[in-house]
FIFIVEX-137751 format. One line per 5 residues: number of its first residue (from 1); their letters; for each residue z, x, y of N, C-alpha, C. Coordinates in steps of 0.001 Angstrom, whole numbers, plus 500000, padded with zeros to 6 digits. Last residue first. Example, Ala and Ser with C-alpha at 12.3 -4.5 7.8 and 13.67 -1.06 7.14 Angstrom:
residues 2
2) sa) 507080:512850:497750:507140:513670:498940:507870:512900:500030 ~ 507800:513190:494310:507800:512300:495500:507800:513200:496700
This chain:
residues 332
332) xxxxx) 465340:500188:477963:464767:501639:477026:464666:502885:477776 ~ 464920:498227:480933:464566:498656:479609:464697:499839:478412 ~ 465571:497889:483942:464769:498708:482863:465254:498828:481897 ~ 465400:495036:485698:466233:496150:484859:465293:496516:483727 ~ 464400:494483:488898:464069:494820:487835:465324:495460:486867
327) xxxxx) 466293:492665:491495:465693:494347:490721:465067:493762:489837 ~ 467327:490130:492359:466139:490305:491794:464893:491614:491516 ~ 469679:491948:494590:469345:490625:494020:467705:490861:493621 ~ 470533:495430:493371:470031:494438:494412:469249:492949:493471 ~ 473254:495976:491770:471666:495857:491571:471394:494767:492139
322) xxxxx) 475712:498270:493303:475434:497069:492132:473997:496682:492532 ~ 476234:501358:493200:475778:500187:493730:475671:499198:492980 ~ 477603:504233:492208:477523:503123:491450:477287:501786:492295 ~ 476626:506102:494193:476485:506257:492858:476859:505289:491837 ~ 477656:504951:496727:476221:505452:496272:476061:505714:494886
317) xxxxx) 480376:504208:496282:479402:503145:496437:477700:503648:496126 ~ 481461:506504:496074:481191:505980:494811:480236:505302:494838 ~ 480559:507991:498504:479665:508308:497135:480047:507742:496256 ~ 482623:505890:499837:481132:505879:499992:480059:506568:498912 ~ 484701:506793:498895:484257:505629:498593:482795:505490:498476
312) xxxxx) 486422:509230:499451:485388:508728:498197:484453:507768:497950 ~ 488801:508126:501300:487258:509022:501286:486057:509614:500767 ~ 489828:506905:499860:489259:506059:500267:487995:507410:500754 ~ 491280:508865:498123:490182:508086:497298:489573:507700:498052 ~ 493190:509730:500245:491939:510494:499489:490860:509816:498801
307) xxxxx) 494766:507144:500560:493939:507614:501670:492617:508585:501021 ~ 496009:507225:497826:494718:506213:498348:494008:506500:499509 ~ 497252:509768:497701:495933:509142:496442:495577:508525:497194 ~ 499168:509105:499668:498103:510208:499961:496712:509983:498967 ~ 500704:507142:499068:499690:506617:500250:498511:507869:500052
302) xxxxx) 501602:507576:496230:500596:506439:496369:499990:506885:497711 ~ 503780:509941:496198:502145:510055:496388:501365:509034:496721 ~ 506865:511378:496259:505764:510141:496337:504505:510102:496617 ~ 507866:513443:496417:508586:512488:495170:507719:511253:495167 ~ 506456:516632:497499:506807:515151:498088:507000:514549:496568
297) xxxxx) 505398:518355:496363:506608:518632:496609:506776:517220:497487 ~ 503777:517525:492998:503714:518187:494515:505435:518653:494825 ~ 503979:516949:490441:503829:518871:490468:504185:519051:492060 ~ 504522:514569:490045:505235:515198:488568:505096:516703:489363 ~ 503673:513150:492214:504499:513376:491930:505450:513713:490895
292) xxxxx) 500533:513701:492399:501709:514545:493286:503303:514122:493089 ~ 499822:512848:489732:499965:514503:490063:500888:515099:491164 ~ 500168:510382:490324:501255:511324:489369:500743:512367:489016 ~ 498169:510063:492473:499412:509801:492623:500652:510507:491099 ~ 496020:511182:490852:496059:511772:492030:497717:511123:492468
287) xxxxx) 495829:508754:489228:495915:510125:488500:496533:511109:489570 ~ 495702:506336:490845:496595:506853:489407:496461:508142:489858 ~ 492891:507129:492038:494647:506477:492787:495564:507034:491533 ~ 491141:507225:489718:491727:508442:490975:492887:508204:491366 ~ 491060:504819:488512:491825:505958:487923:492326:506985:489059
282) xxxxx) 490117:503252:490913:491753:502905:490779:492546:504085:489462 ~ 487711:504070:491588:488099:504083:492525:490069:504159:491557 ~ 486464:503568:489042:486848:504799:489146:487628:505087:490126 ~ 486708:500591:488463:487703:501297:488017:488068:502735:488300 ~ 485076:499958:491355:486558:500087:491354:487772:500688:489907
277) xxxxx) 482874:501190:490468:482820:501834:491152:484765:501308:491683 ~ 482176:499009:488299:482167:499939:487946:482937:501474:489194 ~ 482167:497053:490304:483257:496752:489437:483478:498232:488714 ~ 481366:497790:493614:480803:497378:491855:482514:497370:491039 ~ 482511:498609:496116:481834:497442:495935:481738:496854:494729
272) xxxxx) 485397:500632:496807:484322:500247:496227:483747:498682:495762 ~ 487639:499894:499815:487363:500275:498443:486333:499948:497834 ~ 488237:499283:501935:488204:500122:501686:488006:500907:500602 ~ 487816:496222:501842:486924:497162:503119:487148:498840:503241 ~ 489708:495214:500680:487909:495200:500277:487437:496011:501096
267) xxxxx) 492414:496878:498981:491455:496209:500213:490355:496279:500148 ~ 493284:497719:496589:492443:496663:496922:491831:496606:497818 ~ 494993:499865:497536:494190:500303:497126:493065:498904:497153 ~ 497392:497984:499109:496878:499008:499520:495392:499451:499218 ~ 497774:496329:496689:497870:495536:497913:496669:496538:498588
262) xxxxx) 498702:496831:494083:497792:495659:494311:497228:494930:495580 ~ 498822:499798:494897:497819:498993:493492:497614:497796:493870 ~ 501137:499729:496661:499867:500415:496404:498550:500087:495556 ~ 502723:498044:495290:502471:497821:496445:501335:498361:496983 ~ 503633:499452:493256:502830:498080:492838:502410:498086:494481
257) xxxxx) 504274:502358:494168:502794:502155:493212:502887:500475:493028 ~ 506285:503354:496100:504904:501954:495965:504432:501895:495589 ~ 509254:503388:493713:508507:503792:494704:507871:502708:495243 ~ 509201:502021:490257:509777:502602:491566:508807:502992:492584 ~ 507780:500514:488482:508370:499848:488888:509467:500589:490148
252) xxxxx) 506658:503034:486845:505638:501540:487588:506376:500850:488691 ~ 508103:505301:486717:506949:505257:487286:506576:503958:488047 ~ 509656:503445:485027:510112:503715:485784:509353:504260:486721 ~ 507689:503232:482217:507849:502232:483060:508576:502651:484564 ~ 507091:506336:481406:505870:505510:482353:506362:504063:483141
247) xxxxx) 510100:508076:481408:508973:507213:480916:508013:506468:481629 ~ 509656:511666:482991:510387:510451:482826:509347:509330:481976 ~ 510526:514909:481916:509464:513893:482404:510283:512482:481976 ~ 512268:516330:480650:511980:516577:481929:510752:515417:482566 ~ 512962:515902:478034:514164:515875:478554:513521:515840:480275
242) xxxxx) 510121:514462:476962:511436:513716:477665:512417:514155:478656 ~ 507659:516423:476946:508836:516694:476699:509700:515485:477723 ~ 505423:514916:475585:505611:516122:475520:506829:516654:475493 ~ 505728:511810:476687:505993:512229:474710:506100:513609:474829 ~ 505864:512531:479012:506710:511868:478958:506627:512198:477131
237) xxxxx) 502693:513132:479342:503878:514143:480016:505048:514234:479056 ~ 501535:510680:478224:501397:511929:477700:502778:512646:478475 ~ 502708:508942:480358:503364:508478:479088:502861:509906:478295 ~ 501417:509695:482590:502764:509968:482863:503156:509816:481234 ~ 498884:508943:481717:499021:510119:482721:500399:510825:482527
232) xxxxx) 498829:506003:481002:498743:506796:480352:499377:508421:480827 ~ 500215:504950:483747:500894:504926:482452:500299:506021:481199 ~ 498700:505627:485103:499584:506239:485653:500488:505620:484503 ~ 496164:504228:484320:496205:505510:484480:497483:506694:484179 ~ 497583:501468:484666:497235:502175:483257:496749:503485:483387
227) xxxxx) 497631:500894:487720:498681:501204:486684:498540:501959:485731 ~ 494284:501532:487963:495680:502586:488844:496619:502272:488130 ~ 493601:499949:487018:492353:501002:486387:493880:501904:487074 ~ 494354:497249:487009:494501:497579:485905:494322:498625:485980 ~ 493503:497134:490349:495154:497355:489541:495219:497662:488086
222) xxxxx) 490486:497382:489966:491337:498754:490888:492811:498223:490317 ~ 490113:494872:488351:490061:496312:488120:490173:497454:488589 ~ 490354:492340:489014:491790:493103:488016:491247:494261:487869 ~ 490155:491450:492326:490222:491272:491082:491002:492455:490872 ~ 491292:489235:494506:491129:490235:494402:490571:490289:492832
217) xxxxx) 491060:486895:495468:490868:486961:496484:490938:489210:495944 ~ 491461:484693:493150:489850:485611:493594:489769:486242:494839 ~ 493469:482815:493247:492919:482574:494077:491611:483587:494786 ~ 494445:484894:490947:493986:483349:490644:493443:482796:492185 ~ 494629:487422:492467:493994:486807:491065:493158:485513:491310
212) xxxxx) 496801:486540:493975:495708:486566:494461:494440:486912:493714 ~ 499010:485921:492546:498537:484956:493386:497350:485205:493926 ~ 500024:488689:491168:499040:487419:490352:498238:486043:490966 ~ 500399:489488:493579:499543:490088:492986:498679:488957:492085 ~ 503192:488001:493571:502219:488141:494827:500600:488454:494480
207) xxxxx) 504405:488905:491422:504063:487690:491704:502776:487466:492981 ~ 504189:491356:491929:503261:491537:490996:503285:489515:490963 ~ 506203:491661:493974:504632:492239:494453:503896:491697:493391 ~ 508656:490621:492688:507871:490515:493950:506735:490704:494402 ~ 508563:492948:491049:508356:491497:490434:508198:490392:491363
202) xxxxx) 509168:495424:492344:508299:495493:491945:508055:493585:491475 ~ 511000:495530:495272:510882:494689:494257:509481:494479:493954 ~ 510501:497643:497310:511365:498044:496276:511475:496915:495420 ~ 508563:497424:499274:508214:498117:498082:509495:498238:496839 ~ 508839:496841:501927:507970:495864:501112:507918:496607:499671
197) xxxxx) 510609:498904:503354:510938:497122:503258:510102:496901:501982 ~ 511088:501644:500974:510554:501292:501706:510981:499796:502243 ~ 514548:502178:499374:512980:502832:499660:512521:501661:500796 ~ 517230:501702:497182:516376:502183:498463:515308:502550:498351 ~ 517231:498516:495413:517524:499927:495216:516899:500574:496978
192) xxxxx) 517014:496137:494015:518155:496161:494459:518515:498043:494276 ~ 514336:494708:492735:514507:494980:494546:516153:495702:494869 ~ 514041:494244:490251:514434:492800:491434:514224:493469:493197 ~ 513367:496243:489045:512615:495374:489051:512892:494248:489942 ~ 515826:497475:489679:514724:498145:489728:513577:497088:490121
187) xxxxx) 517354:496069:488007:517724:496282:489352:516653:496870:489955 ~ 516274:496815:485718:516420:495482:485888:516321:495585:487592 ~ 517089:499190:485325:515485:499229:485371:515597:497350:486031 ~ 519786:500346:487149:519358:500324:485777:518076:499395:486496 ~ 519799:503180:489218:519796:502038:489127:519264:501309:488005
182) xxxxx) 520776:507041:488562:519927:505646:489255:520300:503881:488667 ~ 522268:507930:487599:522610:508368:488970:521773:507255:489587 ~ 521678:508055:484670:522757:507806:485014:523566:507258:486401 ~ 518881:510203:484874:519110:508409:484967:520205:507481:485299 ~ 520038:512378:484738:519810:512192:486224:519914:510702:485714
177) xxxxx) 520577:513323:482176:521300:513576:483372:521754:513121:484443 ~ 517956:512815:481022:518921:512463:480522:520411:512044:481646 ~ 516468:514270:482249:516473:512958:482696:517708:512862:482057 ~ 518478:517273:483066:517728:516874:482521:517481:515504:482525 ~ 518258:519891:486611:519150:518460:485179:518101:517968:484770
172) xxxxx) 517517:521753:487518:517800:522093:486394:518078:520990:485928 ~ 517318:520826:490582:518731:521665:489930:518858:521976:488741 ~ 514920:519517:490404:514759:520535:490924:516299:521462:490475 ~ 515732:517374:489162:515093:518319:488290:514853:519357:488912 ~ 517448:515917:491523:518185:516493:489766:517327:517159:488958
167) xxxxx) 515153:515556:493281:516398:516481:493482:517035:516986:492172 ~ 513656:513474:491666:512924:514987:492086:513699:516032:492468 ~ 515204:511377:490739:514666:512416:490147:513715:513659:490495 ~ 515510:510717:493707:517148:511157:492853:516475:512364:491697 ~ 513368:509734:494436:513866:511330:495223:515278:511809:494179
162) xxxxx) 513076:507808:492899:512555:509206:493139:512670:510255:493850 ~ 515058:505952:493729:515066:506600:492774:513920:507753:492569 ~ 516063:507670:497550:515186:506649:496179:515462:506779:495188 ~ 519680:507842:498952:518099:508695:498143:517490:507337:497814 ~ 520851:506188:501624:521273:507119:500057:519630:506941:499870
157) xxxxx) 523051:505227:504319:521650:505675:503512:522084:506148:502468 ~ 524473:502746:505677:524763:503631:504854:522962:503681:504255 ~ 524034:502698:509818:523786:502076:508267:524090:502843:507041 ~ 524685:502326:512277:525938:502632:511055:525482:502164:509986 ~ 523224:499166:513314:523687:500662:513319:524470:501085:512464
152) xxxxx) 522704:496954:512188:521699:497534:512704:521635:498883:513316 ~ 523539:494609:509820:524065:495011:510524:522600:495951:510924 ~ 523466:491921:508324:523383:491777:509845:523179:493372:510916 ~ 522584:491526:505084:523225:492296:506431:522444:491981:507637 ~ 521665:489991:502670:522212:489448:504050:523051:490000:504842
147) xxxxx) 522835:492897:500554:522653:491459:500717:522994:490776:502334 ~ 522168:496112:500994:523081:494909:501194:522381:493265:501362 ~ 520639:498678:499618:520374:497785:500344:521853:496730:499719 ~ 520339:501875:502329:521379:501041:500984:521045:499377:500829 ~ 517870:502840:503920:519052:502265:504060:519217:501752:502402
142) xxxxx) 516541:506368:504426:516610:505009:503118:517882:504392:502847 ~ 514557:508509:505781:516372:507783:505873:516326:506559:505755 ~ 512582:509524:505782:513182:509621:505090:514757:509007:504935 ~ 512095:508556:508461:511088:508118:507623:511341:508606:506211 ~ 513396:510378:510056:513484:508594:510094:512638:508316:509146
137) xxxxx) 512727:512883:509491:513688:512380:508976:513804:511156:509088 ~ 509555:512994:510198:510380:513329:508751:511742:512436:508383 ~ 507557:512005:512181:509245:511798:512119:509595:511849:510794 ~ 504995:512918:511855:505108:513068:513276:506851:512618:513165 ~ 504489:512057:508893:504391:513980:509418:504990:513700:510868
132) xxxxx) 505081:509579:508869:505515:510500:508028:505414:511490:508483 ~ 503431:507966:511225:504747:508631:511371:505357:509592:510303 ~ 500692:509365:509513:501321:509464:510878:502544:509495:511345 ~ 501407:507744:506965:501538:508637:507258:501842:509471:508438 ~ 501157:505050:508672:502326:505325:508049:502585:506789:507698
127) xxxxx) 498656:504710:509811:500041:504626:510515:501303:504886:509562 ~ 497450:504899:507290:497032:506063:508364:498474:505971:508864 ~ 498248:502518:506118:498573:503793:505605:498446:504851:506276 ~ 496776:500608:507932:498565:500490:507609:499187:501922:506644 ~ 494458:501140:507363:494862:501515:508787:496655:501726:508254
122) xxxxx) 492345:502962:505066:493577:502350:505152:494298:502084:506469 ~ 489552:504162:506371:490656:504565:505514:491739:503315:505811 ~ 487215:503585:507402:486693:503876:506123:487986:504163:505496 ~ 486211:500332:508985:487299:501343:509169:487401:501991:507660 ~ 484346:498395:509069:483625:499338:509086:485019:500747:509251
117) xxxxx) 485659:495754:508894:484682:496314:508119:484271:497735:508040 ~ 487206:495294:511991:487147:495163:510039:486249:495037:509575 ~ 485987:498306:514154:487409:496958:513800:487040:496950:512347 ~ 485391:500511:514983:484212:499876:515498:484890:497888:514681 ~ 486601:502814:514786:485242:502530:513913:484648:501370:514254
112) xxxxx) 488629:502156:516193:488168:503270:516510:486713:503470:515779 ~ 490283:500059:515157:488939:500351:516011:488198:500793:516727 ~ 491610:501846:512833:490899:500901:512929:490043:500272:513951 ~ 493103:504385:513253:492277:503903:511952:491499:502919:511834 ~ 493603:504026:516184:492773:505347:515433:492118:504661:514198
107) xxxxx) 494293:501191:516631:493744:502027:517441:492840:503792:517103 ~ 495852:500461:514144:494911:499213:515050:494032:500613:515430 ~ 497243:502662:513662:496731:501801:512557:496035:501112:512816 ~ 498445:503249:515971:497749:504344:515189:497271:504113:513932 ~ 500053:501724:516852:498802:502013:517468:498278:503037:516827
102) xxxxx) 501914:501393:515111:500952:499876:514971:499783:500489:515942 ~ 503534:503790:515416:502659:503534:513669:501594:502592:514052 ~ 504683:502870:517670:503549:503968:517681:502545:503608:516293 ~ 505903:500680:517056:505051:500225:517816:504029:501707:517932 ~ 507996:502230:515554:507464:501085:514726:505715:500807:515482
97) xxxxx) 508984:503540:517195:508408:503951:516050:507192:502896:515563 ~ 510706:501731:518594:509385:502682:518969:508870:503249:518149 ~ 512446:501347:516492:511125:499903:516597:510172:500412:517547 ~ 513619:503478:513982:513379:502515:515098:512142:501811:515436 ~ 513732:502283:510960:512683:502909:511535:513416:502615:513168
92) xxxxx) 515697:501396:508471:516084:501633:509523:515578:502481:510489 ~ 513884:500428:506619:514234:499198:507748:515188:499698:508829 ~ 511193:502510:506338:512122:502326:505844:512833:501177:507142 ~ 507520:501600:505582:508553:502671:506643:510054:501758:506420 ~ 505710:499520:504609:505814:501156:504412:506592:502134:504888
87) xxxxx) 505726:497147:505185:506648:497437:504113:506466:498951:503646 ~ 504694:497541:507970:506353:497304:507930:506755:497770:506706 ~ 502529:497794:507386:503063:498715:507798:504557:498520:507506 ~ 502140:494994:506158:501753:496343:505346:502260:497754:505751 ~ 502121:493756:508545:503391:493599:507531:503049:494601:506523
82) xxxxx) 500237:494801:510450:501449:494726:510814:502427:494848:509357 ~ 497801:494098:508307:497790:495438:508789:499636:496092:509590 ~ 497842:491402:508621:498388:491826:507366:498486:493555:507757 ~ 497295:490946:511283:498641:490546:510855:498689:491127:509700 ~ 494734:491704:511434:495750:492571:512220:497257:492137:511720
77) xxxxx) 493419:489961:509781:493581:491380:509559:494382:492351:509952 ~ 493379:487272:511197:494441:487680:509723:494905:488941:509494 ~ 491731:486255:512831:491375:486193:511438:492290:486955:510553 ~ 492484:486552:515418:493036:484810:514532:492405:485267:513270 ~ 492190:489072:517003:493278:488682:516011:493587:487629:515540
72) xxxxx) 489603:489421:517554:489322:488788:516542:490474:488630:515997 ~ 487271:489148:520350:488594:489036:520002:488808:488573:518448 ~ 484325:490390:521696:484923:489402:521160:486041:489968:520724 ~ 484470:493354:523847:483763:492009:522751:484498:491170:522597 ~ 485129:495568:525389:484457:494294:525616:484330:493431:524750
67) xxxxx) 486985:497847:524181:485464:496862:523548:484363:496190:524424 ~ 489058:497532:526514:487833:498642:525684:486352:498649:525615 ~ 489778:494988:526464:489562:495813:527890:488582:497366:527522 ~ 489520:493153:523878:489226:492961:525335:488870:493750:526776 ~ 490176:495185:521861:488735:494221:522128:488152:493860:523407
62) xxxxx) 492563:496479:523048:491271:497258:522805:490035:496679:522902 ~ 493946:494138:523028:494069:494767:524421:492635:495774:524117 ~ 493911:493042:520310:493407:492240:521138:493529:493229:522879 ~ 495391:495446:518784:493906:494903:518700:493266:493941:519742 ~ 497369:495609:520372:497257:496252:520698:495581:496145:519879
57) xxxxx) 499069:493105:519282:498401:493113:520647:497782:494172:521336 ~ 498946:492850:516832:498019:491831:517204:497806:492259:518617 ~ 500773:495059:516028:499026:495135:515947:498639:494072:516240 ~ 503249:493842:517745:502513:494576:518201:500797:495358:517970 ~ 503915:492172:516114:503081:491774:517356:502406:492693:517682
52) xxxxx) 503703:493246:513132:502975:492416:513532:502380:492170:515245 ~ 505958:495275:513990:504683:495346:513441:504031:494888:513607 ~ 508336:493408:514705:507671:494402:515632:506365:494859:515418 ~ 508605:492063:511913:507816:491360:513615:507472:492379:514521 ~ 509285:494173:511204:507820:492975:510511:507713:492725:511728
47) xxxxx) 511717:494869:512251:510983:496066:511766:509141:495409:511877 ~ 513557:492335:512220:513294:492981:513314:511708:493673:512973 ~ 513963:492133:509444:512705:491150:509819:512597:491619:511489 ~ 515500:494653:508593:513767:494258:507826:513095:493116:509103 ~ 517808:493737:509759:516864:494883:510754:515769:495110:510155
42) xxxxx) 518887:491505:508818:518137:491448:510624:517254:492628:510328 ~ 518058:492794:505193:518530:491711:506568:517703:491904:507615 ~ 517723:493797:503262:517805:495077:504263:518138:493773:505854 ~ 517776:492045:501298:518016:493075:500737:518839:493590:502182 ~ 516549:489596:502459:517883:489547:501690:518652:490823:501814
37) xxxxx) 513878:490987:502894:514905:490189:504048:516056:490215:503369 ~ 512873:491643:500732:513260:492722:501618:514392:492051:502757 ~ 512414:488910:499406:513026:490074:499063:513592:491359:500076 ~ 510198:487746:501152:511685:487243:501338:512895:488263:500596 ~ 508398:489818:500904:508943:490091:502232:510252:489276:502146
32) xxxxx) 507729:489354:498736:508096:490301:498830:509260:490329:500138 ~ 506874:486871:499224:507631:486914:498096:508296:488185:498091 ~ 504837:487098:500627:505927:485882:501490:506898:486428:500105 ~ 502181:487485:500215:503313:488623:500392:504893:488076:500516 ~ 500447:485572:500193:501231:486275:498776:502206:487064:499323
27) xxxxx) 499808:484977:502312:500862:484334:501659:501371:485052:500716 ~ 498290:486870:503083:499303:487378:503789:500571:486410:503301 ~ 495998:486879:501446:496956:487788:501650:498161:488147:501845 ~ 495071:484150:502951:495498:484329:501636:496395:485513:501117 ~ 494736:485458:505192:495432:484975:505167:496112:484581:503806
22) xxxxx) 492250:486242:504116:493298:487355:504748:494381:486847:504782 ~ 490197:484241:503256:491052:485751:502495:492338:486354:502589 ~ 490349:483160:505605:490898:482340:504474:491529:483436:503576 ~ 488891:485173:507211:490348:484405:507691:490815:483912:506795 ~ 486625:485393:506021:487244:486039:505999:488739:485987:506631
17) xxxxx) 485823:482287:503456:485854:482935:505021:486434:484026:504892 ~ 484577:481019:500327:485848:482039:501289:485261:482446:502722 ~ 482798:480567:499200:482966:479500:500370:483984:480153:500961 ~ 481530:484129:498226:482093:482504:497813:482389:481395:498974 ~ 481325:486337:499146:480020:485985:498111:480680:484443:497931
12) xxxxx) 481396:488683:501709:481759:487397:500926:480954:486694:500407 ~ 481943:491686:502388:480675:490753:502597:481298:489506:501423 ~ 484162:493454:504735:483668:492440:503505:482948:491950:503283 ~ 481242:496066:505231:482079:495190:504106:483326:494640:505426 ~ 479042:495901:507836:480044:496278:506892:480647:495505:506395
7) xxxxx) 476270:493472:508200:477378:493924:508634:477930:494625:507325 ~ 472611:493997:508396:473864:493514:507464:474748:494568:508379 ~ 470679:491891:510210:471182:492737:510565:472088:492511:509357 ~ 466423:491429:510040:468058:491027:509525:469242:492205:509531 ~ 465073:490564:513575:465126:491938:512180:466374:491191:511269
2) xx) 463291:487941:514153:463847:488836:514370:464998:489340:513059 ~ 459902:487232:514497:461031:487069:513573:462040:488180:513826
């Protein structure tokens, strides 16, 4: 009889495939991404596609001439790993850029462990940080966004709304001050501000989000356990003193915390197994993200919380396992 071998997560408990998942994934996003297209035009859907091919072909050149093994870019992973990058680096990245981030998300973060399952951090976040420390300023230079631009040089940049409030409190101004300078919350919520492709329409992501709910392809307790953190977290600050802390919704709806929460921190293969072991997984994200950005010196935290948490994982998973099929439960 030969031995039973278990593979790394995902392990799938329903008629779901892991191609069905992923792909499932990658519909929901279709809402975001038509947002960013409008917003940031040719040079958003330049930015995606460069992403995409290029982690499909730089996973399939490793499998094949590396690996040896089998080939696995038809199951999804490398494509959502592409558009996850994309919506993490601003639309006016160049596109060598673009293709370094995709080998340093396929190729270090990811099969470098050996492909999906067994990669213990975020690939599309590795590559994103990566270029963050390896190109500051392209990776700080946050096109304006225009409806159905064409255009691809001469772009007008301007701040985030978090960088607006991390510059005006660093000068002494009070929110009061600074809100004025940002984008009212509506605009906020549609997408009609700078930052990342995939991150600046929060009502985009959370449609996306609810799609994968209802199709179980995630559940509600790493996003409930990371918003509501970072609502409570920020809403204490925020009753202490107003004039310098901002309110918890503007938190939710700027930067990537939805993009982070429902996309990033989810992933099954990087995040805790038990239900118990994802709310702790999704307070950390919270808490660790509006720490670094009420005290660090970066205006944004989601990728660094989740990369840190993910290195948690494993003693969460040890300390909160879920109970092998037909344990015993004890009693008293």
């Amino acid at each position: 009889m030969s031995p039973l071998t278990v593979s790394g997560s995902p392990h799938v408990h329903t008629e779901q495939s892991v191609s069905k998942v992923m792909y499932g994934v990658v519909y929901s996003l279709i809402p975001a991404m038509l947002v960013s297209f409008y917003f940031f035009g040719l040079a958003a859907i330049l930015v995606t596609l460069t992403a995409v091919v290029s982690c499909l072909a730089f996973e399939y050149v490793i499998q094949k001439y590396l690996i040896k093994g089998p080939t696995t870019i038809g199951d999804g992973s490398a494509i959502i790993t592409g558009i996850l990058l994309a919506f993490n680096v601003p639309s006016s990245l160049p596109l060598g850029m673009v293709v370094i981030g995709s080998a340093v998300a396929i190729g270090m973060a990811k099969m470098t462990f050996g492909g999906l399952g067994k990669n213990p951090f975020n690939p599309a976040l590795v590559g994103r940080v990566f270029l963050m420390i390896s190109f500051p300023v392209q990776m700080t230079s946050w096109p304006k966004p225009t409806a159905f631009s064409t255009q691809l040089t001469d772009v007008v940049t301007g701040p985030t709304p978090l960088d607006v409030l991390k510059g005006g409190l660093a000068r002494g101004e009070s929110v009061s001050e600074i809100m004025p300078q940002i984008p009212e919350y509506v605009n906020l919520l549609m997408g009609n501000m700078g930052g990342s492709i995939g991150e600046i329409s929060a009502l985009a992501l959370i449609i996306g989000g609810i799609y994968m709910l209802v199709k179980k392809i995630i559940t509600w307790h790493i996003p409930v356990a990371y918003l509501g953190s970072v609502v409570i977290f920020s809403g204490i600050f925020w009753l202490i003193d107003p004039t310098y802390y901002v309110d918890p919704l503007f938190h939710l709806i700027t930067g990537g915390l939805m993009l982070g929460a429902l996309y990033m921190a989810t992933d099954m293969v990087t995040s805790p197994m038990s239900p118990t072991g994802m709310l702790i997984f999704g307070v950390g994200c919270g808490v660790l993200t509006m720490v670094i950005r009420l005290f660090g010196a970066y205006p944004e935290g989601v990728s660094f919380a989740i990369l840190i948490m993910n290195a948690f994982v494993p003693l969460i998973n040890r300390g909160f396992k879920p109970k092998r099929f037909g344990e015993e439960v004890k009693h008293g």
